[in-house]
C-alpha positions in Angstrom: 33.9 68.5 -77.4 30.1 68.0 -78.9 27.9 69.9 -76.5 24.8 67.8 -76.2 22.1 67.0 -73.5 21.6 63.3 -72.3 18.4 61.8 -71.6 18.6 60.0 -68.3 15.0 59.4 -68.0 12.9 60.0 -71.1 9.4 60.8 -69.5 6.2 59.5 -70.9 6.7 61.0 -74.2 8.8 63.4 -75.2 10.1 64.1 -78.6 11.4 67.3 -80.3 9.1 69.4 -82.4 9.0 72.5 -84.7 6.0 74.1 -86.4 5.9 71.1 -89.0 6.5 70.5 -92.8 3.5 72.2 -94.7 3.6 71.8 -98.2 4.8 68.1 -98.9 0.8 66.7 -98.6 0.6 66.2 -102.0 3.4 63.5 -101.2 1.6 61.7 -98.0 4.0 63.4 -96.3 2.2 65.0 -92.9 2.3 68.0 -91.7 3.4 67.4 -87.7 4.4 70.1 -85.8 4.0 71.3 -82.2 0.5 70.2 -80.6 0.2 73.8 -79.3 2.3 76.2 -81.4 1.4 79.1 -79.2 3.5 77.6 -75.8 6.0 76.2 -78.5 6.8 79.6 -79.7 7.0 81.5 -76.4 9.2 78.8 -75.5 11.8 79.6 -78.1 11.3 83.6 -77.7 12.1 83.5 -73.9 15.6 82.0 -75.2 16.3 84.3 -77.8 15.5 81.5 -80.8 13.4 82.5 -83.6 10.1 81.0 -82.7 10.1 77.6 -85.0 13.6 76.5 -83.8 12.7 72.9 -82.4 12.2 72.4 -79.1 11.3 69.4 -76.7 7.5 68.4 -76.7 7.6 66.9 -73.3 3.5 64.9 -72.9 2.3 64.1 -69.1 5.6 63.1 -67.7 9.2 64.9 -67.6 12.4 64.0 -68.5 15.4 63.9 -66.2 18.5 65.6 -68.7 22.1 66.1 -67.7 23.8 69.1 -69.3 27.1 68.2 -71.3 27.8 71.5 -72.7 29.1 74.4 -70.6 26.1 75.6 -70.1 22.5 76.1 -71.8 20.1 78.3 -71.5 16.5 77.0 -70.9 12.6 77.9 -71.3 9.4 75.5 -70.2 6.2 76.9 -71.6 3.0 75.5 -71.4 1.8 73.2 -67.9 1.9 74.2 -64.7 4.8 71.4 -64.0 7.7 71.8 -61.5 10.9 72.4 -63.0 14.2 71.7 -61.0 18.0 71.8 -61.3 19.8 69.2 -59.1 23.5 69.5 -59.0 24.3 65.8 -60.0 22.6 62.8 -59.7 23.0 62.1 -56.3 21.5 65.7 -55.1 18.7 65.0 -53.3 17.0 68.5 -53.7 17.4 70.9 -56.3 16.4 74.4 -57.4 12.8 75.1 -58.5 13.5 77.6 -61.3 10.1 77.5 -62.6 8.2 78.1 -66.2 7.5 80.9 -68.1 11.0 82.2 -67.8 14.8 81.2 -69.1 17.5 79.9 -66.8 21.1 78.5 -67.3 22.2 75.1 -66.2 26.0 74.4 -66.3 28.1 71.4 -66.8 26.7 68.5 -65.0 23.8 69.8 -63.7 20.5 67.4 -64.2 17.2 69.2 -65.4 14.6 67.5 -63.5 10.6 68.6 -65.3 7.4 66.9 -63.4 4.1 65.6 -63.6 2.3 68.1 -66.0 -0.3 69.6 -64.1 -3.1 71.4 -65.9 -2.2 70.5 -69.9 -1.2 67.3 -71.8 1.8 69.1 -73.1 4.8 71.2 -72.2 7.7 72.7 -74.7 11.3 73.0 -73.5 13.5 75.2 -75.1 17.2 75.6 -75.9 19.2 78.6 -76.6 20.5 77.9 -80.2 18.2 74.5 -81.1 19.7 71.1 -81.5 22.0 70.2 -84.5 19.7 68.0 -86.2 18.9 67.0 -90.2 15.9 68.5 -91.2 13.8 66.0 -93.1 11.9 68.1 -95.4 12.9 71.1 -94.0 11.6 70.6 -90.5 13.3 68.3 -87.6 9.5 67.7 -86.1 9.6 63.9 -84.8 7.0 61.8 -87.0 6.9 58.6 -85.2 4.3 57.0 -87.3 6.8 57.3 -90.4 9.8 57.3 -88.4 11.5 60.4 -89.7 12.2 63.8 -87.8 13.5 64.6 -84.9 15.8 62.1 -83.4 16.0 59.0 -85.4 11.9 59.5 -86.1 10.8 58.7 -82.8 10.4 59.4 -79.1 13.5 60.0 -76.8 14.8 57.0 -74.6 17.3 56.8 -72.1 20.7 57.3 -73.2 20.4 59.0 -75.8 22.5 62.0 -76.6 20.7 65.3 -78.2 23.1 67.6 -80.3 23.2 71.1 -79.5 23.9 74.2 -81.7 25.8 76.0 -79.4 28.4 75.4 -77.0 27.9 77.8 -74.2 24.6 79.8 -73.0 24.8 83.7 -74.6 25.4 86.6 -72.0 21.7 88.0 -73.3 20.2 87.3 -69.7 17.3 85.8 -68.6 13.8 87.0 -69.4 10.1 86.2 -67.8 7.1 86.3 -69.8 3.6 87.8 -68.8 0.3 87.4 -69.1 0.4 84.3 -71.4 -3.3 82.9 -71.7 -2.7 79.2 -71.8 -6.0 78.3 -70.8 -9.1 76.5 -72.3 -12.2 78.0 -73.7 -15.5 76.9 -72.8 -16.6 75.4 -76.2 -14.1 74.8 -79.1 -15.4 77.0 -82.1 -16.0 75.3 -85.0 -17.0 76.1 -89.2 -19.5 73.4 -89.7 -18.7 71.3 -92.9 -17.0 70.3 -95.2 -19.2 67.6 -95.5 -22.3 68.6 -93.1 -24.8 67.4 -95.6 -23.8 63.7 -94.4 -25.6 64.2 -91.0 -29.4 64.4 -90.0 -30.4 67.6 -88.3 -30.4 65.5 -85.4 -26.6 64.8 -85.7 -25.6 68.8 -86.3 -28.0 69.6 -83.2 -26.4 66.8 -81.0 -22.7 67.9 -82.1 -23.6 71.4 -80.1 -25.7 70.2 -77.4 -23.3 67.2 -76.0 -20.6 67.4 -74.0 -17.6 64.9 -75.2 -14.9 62.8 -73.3 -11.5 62.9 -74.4 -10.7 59.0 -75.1 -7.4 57.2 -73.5 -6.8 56.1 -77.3 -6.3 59.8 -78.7 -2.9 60.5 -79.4 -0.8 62.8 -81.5 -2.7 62.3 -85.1 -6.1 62.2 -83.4 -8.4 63.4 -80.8 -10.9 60.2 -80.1 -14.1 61.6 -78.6 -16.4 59.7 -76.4 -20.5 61.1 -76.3 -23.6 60.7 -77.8 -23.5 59.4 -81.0 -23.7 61.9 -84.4 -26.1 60.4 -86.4 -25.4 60.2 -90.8 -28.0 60.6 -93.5 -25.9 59.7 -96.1 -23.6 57.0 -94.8 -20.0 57.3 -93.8 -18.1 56.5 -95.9 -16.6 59.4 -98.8 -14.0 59.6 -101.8 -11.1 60.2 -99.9 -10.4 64.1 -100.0 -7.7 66.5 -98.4 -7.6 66.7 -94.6 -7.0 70.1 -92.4 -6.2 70.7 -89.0 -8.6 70.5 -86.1 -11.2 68.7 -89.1 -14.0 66.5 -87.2 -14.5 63.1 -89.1 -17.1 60.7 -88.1 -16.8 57.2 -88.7 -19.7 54.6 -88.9 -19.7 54.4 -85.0 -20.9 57.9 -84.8 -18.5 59.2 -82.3 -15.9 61.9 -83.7 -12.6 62.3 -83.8 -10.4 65.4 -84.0 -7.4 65.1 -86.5 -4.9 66.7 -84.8 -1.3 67.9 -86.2 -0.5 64.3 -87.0 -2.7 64.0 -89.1 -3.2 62.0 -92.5 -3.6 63.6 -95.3 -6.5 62.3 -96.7 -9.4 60.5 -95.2 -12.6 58.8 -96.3 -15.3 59.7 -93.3 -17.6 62.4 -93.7 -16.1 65.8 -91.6 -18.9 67.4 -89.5 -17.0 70.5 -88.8 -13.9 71.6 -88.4 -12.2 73.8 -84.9 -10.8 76.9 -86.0 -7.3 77.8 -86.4 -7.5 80.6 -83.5 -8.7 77.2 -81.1 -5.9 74.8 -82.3 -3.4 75.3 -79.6 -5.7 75.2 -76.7 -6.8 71.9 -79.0 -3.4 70.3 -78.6 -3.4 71.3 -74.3 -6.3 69.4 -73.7 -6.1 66.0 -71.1 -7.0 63.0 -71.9 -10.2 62.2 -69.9 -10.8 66.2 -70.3 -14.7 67.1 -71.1 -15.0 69.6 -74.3 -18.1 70.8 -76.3 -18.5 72.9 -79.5 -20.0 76.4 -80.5 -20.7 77.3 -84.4 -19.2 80.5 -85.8 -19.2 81.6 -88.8 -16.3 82.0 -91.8 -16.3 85.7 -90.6 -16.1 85.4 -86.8 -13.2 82.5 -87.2 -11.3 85.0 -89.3 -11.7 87.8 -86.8 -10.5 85.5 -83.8 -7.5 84.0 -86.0 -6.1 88.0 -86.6 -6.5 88.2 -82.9 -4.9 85.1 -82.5 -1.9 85.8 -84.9 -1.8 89.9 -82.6 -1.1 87.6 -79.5 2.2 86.2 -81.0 3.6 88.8 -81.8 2.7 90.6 -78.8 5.3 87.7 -77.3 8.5 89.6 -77.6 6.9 92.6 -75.9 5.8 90.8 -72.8 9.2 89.7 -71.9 11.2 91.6 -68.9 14.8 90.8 -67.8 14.5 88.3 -65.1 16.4 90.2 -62.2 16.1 88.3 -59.3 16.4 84.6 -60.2 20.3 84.6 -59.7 19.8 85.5 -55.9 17.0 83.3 -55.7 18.4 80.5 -56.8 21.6 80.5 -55.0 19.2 80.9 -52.0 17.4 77.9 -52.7 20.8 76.5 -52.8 22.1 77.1 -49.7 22.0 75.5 -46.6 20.5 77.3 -43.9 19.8 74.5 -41.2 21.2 75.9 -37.8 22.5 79.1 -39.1 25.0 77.1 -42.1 25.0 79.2 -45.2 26.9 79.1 -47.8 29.8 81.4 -47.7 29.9 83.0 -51.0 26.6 84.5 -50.8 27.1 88.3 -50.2 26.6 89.7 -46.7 
């Protein structure tokens, strides 16, 4: 029998991600990836998965899933979101087993995840990955060229997600600690490549305003609503190379933030572009969300992107066994109206 998990309710917008497919650019091919790599990977660590296995992206609004394995083992990193188990469909109320930590549903159980809270994303992990095709050697959804993930775009109800394994491991479950998943108070940028194209008052304005995350952002860019960045030279360039987190501004002054969708080339001038150390708290940010921008420089980006790559792989280290969450949740579970509990609890 295929273990798989089925998609009752897809949620806003939830596809399966991995850390991308770097190195096929010079085919048009984009990169993708997780929108914040740093809750993707804990994700996959709590489970026991090396830390670019895919995993669900889940944006704004859970899923409902129903396990059809024998059981599988679970993570949700990233939002403050509720995260339930109901027995079947019918249940009326389930067990709150939380984030940050792994958990086991069984056969038939639903996974119910929430209205994300305080992030625009959340990552859910399974214990062995899904049995998907990579497409250049990464199973990251692409919905703009409709390959990845599963059949190149966002889940829908009914469908059916492969899984690796079978059965959950007898590993255990683990919490993490002392994750920090929140925002800083200006994204840092490197100004440039292409700085020259802007008056003084343009490069002053880009640190002195405060910008609105648009309702038309999504998962290639980051549309930004403020004052407007004013060009010396124009806006328009010879197409060149595009990174991640690069600020392009087109004739209309306001910038937008390529994000890990990205194109890979582009023809408006690029202010500056967000470090790398900044690039997951880019991808948490809510749409309507105020940001603003610091400079540092090529030095100070560097020092904050070896502290950045310390923190993950300080991961592993901040994981304890998760001792009590059996107990708990069996007391979640049981019925104590009038002194009715369920007998197979111990005395």
């Amino acid at each position: 029998m295929t273990a798989t998990l089925a998609i009752l309710e897809p949620g806003l917008q939830t596809t399966i991600q991995d850390l991308g497919r770097p190195g096929f650019q010079h085919l048009g091919v984009a990169v993708g990836g997780a929108l914040d790599p740093l809750s993707f990977r804990a994700a996959n660590i709590l489970v026991g998965n090396a830390p670019d296995v895919g995993a669900l992206e889940v944006a704004y609004i859970g899923p409902k899933i129903r396990v059809e394995a024998d059981s599988v083992r679970f993570a949700c990193v990233g939002a403050h979101v509720s995260v339930e188990i109901f027995p079947d469909e019918t249940a009326r109320t389930g067990t709150a087993v939380g984030t940050q930590r792994s958990f086991t549903a069984r056969r038939g159980d639903i996974l119910r995840i929430g209205v994300l809270q305080d992030s625009a994303v959340t990552y859910v992990a399974v214990e062995g990955g899904f049995a998907l095709q990579p497409v250049f050697g990464s199973v990251s959804t692409y919905i703009r060229g409709g390959m990845g993930g599963w059949h190149g775009r966002a889940l829908v109800a009914g469908d059916q997600l492969p899984l690796h394994r079978q059965a959950a491991s007898d590993r255990g479950e683990y919490e993490l600690h002392n994750l920090d998943l929140s925002l800083p108070p200006r994204f840092r940028v490197i100004v440039g490549p292409q700085s020259d194209y802007f008056s003084e008052a343009g490069l002053r304005q880009l640190f002195s305003g405060q910008y609105t995350v648009r309702p038309d952002s999504n998962r290639m860019g980051m549309r930004l609503s403020g004052p407007k960045l004013e060009h010396a030279q124009g806006f328009n360039i010879i197409s060149d190379a595009i990174a991640p987190g690069s600020i392009q501004v087109p004739g209309d002054g306001q910038p937008i933030i390529l994000m890990a969708d990205r194109q890979t080339t582009g023809g408006y001038p690029k202010i500056a572009t967000v470090i790398s150390a900044d690039i997951p708290a880019l991808g948490r940010v809510r749409l309507g969300s105020s940001i603003a921008f610091e400079e540092v420089t090529l030095e100070e980006a560097s020092r904050l992107r070896r502290l950045f790559l310390e923190e993950i792989d300080s991961i592993p280290r901040r994981l304890t066994p998760y001792t009590v969450g059996d107990m708990t949740s069996r007391l979640f579970g049981a019925n104590l109206i009038s002194g009715v509990v369920d007998a197979s609890l111990p005395a």
